[in-house]
N, C-alpha and C positions, 0 to 999 in steps of 0.2 A: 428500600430495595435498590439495589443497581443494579445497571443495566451493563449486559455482558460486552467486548469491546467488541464491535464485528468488522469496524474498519481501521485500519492503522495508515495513517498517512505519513509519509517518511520525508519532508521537504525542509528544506533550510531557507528559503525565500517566505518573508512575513507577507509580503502582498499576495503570493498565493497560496499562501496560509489562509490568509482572509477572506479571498474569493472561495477557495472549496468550503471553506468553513459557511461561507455564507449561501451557500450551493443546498448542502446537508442540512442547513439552519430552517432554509426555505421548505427541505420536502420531508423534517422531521425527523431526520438522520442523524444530526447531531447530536444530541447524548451516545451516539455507540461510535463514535470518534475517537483514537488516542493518534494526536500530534506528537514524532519523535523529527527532531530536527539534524539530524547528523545519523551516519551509516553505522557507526560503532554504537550509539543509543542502541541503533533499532536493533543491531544481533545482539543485545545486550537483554533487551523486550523481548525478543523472541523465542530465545536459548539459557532463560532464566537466569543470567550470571549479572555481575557485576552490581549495579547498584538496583538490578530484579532477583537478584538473588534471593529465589525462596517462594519466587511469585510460580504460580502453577498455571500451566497448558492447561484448557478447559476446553478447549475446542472452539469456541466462538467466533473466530474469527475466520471471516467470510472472505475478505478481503486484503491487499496490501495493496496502497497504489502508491507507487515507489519512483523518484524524483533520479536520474542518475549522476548529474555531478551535486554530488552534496560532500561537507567536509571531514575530516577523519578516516572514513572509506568510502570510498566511492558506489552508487548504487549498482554498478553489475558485479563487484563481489558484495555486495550484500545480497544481489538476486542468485549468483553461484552458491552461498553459504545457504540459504532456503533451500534452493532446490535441489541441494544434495546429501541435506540432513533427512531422515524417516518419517521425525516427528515435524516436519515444516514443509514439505516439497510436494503435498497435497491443495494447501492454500493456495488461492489463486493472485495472482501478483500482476498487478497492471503500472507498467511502465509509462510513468506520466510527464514527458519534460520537452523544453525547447531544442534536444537536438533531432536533429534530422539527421545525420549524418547515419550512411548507407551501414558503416562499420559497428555504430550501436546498435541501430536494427536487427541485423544480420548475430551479433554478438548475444544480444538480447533473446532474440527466438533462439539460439545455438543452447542456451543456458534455460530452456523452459520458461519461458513469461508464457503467458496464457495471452495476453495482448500489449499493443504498443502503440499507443497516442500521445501527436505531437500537442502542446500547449497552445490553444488557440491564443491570441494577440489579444483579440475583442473581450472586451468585458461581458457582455450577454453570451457569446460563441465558449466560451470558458467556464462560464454557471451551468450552461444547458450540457458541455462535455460531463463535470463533473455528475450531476442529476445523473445522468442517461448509465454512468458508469455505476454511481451508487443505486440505483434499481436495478441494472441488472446482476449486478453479484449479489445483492442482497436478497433480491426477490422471486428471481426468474431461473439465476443460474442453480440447477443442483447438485450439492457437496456430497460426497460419499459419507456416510454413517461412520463413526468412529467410534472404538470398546466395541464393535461386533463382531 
């Protein structure tokens, strides 16, 4: 049996690859993780083209926590490309990266992110962010019905 993917993590940084990884690992979350490393992957994952070509929307997916400078495209047009497609712009998208800057913020909620958290430093401060993010979209937050 597989398990359907409910969280898609969009980062190009392997050390916090590791740490969410090991975040999700800790509270059982892991097997419904797909790691895509660059911005063109992830609308390639999402809008079934290129080398997902063929693969099918199921609904599953609960979550996006989305990195914004990553390579190829940048995460606020990958978060503009979500959320202003029909079948993507219900997903909820959490903006997860070291900048602070007022302009991504502001750009970021302009473009529907559902929320926007800076990358804590700490190695504990960073596990307990990720946890806290992955229970709540998975557990608590709830998604509109889809096919009704």
């Amino acid at each position: 049996m597989t398990t359907a993917i409910e969280i898609l993590l969009v980062e190009d940084n392997p050390s916090d690859i590791k740490l969410a990884m090991h975040a999700f690992e800790k509270h059982n979350l892991a097997n419904r993780v797909h790691v895509l490393r660059d911005g063109a992957e992830a609308l390639e994952y999402l809008f079934c083209t290129g080398k997902y070509l063929g693969r099918k929307l199921d609904g599953a997916l609960k979550m996006i926590l989305l990195d914004l400078k990553l390579p190829l495209v940048d995460g606020l047009e990958v978060l503009r490309q979500i959320k202003s497609a029909p079948e993507t712009k219900m997903i909820p998208v959490v903006v997860m990266t070291s900048s602070v800057e007022e302009k991504d913020i502001v750009e970021s909620y302009n473009l529907g992110v559902n929320s926007y958290v800076q990358k804590p430093v700490e190695f504990e401060k960073f596990i307990e962010a990720v946890r806290q993010l992955g229970l709540y979209w998975l557990l608590v937050n709830q998604l509109p019905r889809t096919g009704e």
